[in-house]
N, CA, C and O atoms as a DFTB+ gen file, in Angstrom:
364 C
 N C O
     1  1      -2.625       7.070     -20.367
     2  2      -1.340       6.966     -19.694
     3  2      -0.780       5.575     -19.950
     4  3      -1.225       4.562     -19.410
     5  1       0.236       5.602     -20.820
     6  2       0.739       4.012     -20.629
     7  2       1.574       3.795     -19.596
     8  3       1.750       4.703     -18.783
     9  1       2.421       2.192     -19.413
    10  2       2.584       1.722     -18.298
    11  2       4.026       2.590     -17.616
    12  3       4.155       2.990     -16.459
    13  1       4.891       2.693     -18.627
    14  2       5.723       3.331     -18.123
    15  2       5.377       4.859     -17.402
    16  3       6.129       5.212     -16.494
    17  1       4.478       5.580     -17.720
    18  2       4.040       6.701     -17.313
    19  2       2.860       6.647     -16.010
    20  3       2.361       7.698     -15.606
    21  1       2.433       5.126     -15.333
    22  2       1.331       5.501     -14.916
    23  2       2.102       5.461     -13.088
    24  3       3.143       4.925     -12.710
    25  1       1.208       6.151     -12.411
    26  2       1.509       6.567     -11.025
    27  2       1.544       5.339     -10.155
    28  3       0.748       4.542     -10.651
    29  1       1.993       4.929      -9.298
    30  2       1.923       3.713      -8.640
    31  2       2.082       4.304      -7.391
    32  3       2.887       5.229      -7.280
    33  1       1.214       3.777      -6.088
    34  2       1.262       4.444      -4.697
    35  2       1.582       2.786      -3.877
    36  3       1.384       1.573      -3.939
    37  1       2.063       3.622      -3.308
    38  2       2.636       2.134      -2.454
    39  2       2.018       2.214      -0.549
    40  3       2.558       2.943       0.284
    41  1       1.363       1.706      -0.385
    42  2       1.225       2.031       1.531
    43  2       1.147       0.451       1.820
    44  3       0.558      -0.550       1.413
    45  1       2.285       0.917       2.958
    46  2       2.288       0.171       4.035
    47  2       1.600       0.319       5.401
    48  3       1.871       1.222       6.193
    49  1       0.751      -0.578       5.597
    50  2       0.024      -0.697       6.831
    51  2      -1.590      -0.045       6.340
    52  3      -2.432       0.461       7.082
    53  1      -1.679      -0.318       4.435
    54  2      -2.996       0.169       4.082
    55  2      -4.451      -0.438       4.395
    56  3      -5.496      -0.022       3.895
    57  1      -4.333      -1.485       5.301
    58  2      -5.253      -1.989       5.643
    59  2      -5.957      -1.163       6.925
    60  3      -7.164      -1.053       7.143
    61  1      -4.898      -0.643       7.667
    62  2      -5.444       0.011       9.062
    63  2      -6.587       1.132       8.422
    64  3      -6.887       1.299       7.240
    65  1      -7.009       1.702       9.409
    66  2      -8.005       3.170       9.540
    67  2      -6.972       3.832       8.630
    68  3      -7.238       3.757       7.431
    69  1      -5.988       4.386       8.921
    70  2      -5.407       5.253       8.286
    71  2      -5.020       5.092       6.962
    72  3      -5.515       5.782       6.070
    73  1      -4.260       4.324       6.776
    74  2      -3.702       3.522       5.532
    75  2      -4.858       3.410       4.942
    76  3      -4.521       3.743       3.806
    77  1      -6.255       3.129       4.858
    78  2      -7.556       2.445       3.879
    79  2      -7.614       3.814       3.475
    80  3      -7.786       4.086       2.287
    81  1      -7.476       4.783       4.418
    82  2      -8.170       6.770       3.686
    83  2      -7.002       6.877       2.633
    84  3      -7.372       7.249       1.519
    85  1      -5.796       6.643       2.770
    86  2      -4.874       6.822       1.975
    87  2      -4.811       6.209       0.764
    88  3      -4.506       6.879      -0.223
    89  1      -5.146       4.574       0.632
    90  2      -6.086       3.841      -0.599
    91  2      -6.934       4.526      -1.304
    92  3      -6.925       4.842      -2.494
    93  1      -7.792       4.761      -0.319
    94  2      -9.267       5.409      -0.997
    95  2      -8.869       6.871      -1.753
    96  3      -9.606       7.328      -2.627
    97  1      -7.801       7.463      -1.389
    98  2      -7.419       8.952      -1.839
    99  2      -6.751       8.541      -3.026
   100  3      -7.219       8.896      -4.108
   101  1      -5.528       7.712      -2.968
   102  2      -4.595       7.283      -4.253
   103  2      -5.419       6.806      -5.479
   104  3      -5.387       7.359      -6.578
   105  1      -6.330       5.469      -5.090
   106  2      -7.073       5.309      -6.564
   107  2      -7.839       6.485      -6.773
   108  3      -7.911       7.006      -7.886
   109  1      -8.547       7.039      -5.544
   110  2      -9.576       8.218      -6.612
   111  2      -8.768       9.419      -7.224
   112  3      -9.234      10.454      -7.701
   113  1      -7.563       9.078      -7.113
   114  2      -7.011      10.315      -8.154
   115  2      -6.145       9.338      -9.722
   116  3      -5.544       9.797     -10.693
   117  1      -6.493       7.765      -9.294
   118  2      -5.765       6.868     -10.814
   119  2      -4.957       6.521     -10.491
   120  3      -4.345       5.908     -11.366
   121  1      -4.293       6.562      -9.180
   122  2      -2.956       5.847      -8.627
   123  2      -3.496       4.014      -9.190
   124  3      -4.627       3.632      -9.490
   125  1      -2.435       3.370      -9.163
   126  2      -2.344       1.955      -9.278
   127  2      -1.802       2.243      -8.021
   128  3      -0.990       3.155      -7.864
   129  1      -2.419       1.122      -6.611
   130  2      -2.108       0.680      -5.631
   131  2      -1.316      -0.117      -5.367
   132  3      -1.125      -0.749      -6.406
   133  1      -0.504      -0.630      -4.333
   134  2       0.099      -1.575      -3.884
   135  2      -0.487      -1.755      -2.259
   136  3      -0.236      -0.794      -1.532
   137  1      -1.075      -2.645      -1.776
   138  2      -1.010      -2.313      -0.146
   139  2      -0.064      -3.256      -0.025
   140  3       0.437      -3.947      -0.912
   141  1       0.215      -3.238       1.472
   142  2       1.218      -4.283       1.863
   143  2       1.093      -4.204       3.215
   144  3       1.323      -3.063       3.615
   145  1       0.758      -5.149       4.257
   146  2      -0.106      -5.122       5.476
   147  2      -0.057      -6.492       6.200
   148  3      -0.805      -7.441       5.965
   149  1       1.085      -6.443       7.253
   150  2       0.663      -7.339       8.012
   151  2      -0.897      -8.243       8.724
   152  3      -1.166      -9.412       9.000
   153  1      -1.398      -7.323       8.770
   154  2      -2.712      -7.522       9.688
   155  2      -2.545      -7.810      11.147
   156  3      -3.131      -8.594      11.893
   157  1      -1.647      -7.011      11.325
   158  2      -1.447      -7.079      13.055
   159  2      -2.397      -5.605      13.683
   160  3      -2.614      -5.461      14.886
   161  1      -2.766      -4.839      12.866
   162  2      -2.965      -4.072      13.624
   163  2      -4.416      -3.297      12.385
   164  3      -5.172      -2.409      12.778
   165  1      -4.479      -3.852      11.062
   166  2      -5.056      -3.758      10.030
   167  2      -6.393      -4.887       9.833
   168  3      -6.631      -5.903      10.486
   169  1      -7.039      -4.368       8.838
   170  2      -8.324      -5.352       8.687
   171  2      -8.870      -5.207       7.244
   172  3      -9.335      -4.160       6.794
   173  1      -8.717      -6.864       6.289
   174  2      -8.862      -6.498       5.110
   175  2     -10.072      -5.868       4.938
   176  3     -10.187      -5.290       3.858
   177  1     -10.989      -5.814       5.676
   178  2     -12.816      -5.545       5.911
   179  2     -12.084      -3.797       5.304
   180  3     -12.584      -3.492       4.221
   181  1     -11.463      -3.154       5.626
   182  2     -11.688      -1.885       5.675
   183  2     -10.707      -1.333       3.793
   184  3     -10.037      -0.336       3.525
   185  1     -11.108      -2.565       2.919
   186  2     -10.290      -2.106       2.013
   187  2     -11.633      -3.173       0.858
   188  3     -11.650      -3.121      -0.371
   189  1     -12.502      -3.948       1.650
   190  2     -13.621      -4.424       1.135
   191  2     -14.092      -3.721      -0.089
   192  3     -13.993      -4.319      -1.161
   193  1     -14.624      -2.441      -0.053
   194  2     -15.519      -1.627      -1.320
   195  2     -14.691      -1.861      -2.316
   196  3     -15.224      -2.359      -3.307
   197  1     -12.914      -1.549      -2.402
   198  2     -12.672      -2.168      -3.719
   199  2     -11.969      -3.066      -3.824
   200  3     -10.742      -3.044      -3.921
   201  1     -12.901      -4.249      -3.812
   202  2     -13.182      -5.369      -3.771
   203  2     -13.090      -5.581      -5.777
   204  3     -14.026      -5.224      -6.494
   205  1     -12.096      -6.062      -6.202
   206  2     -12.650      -6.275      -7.603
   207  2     -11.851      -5.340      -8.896
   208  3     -11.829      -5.589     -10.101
   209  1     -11.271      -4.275      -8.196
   210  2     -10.846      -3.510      -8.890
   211  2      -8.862      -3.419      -9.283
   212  3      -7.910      -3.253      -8.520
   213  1      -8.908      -3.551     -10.278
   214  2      -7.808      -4.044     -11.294
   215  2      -6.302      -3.290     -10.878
   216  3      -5.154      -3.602     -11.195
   217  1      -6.829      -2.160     -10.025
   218  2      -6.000      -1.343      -9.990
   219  2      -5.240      -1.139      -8.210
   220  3      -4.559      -0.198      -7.801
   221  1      -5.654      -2.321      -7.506
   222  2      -5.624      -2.651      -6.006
   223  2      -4.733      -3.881      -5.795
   224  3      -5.192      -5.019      -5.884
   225  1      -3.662      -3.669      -5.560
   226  2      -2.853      -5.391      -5.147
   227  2      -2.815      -4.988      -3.851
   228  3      -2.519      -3.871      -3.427
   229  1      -3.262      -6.362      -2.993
   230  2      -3.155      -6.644      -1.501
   231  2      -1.636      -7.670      -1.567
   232  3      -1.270      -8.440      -2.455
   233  1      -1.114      -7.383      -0.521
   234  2      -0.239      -8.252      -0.279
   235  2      -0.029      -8.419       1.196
   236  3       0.754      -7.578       1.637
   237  1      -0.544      -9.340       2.180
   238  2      -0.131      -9.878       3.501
   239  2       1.308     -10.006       3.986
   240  3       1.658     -11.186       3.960
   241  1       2.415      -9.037       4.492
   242  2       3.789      -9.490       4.681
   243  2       4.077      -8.505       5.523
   244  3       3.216      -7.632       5.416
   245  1       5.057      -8.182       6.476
   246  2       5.466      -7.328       7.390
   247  2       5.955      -6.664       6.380
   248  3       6.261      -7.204       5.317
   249  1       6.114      -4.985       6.711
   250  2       7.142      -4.430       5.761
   251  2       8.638      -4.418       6.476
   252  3       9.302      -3.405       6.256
   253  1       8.975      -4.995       6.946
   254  2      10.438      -5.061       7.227
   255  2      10.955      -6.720       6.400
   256  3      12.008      -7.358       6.377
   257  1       9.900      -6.870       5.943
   258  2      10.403      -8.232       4.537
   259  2      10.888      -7.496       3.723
   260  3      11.724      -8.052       3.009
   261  1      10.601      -5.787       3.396
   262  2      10.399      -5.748       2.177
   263  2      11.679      -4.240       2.268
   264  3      12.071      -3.472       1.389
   265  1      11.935      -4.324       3.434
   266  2      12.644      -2.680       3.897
   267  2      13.876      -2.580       2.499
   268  3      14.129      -1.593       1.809
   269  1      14.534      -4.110       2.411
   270  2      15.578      -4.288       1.011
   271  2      15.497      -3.177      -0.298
   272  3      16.127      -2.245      -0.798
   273  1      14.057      -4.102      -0.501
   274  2      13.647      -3.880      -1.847
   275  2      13.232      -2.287      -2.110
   276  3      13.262      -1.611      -3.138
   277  1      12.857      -1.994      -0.830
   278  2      11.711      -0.362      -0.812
   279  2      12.904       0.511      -0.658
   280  3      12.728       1.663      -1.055
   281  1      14.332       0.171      -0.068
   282  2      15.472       1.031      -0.180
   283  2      16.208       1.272      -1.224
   284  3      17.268       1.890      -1.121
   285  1      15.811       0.881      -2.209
   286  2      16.390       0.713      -3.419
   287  2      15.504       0.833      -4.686
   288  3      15.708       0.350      -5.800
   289  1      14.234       1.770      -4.146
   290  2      13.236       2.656      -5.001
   291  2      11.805       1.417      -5.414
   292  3      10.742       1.939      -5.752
   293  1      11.882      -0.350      -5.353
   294  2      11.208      -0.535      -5.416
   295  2      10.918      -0.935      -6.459
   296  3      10.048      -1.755      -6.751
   297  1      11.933      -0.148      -7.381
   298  2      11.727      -0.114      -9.080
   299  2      10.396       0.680      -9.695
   300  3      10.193       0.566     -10.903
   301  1       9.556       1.420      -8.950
   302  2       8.692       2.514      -9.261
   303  2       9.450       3.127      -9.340
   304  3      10.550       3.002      -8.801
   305  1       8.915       4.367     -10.362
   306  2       9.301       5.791     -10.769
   307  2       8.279       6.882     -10.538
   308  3       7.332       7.165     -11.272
   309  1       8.513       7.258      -9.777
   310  2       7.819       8.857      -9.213
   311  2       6.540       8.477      -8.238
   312  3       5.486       9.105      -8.145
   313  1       6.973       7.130      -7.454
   314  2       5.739       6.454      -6.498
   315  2       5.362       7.384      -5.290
   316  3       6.058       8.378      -5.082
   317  1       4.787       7.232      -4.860
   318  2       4.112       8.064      -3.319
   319  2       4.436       6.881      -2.018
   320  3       4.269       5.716      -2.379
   321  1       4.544       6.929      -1.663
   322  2       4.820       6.138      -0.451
   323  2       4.210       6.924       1.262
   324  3       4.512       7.996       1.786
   325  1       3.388       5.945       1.661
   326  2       2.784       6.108       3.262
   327  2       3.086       4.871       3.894
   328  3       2.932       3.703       3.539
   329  1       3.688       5.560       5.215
   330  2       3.209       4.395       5.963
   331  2       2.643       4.539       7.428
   332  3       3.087       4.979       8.489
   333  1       1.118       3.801       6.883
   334  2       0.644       3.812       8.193
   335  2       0.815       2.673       8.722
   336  3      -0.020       1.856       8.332
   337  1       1.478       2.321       9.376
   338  2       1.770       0.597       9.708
   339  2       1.730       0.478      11.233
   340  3       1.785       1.478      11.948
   341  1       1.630      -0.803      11.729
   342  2       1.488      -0.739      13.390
   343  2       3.227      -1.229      13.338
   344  3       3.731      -2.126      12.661
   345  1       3.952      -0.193      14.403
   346  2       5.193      -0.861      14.892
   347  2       4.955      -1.441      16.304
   348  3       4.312      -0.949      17.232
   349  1       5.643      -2.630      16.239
   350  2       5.941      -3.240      17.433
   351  2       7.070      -2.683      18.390
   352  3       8.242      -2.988      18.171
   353  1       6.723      -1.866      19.451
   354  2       8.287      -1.316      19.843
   355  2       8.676      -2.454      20.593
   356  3       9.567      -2.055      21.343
   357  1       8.503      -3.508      20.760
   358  2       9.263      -4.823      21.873
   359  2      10.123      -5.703      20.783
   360  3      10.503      -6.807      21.174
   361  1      10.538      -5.207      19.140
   362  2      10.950      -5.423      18.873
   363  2      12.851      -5.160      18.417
   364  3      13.438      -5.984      17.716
């Protein structure tokens, strides 16, 4: 698969319980990852095993940094998108 053709999964809040099963599901089918994870409510511990692997970008940032960019596709083509993320409702 070259680059223009390869799958890219994007989760927000992939650090939590939920979000890490959703990691763990995307690469084991060849997804290239993106997490993106505050850690308000997430824990990098639970994204530990792939630890090392080429195909995993962590990124620490609220996703409402990123609400811009993700409304306007992101610039992926044919991405998957989850979000398990913690909302703050006192916001």
């Amino acid at each position: 698969m070259n680059a223009m053709s390869e799958r890219i999964g994007v989760v927000t809040g992939g650090a939590g319980f939920i979000g890490s099963h959703m990691v763990d599901l995307l690469l084991a089918r060849g997804y290239r990852v993106r997490v993106i994870d505050s850690l308000v409510g997430g824990r990098e511990a639970n994204l530990a095993h792939h630890g090392g692997n080429p195909k995993l970008a962590f990124e620490r940032r609220d996703r409402q940094s990123i609400a811009q960019y993700e409304h306007h596709g992101g610039g992926c083509r044919g991405r998957q998108s989850h979000r398990a993320d913690f909302v703050d409702l006192r916001q």
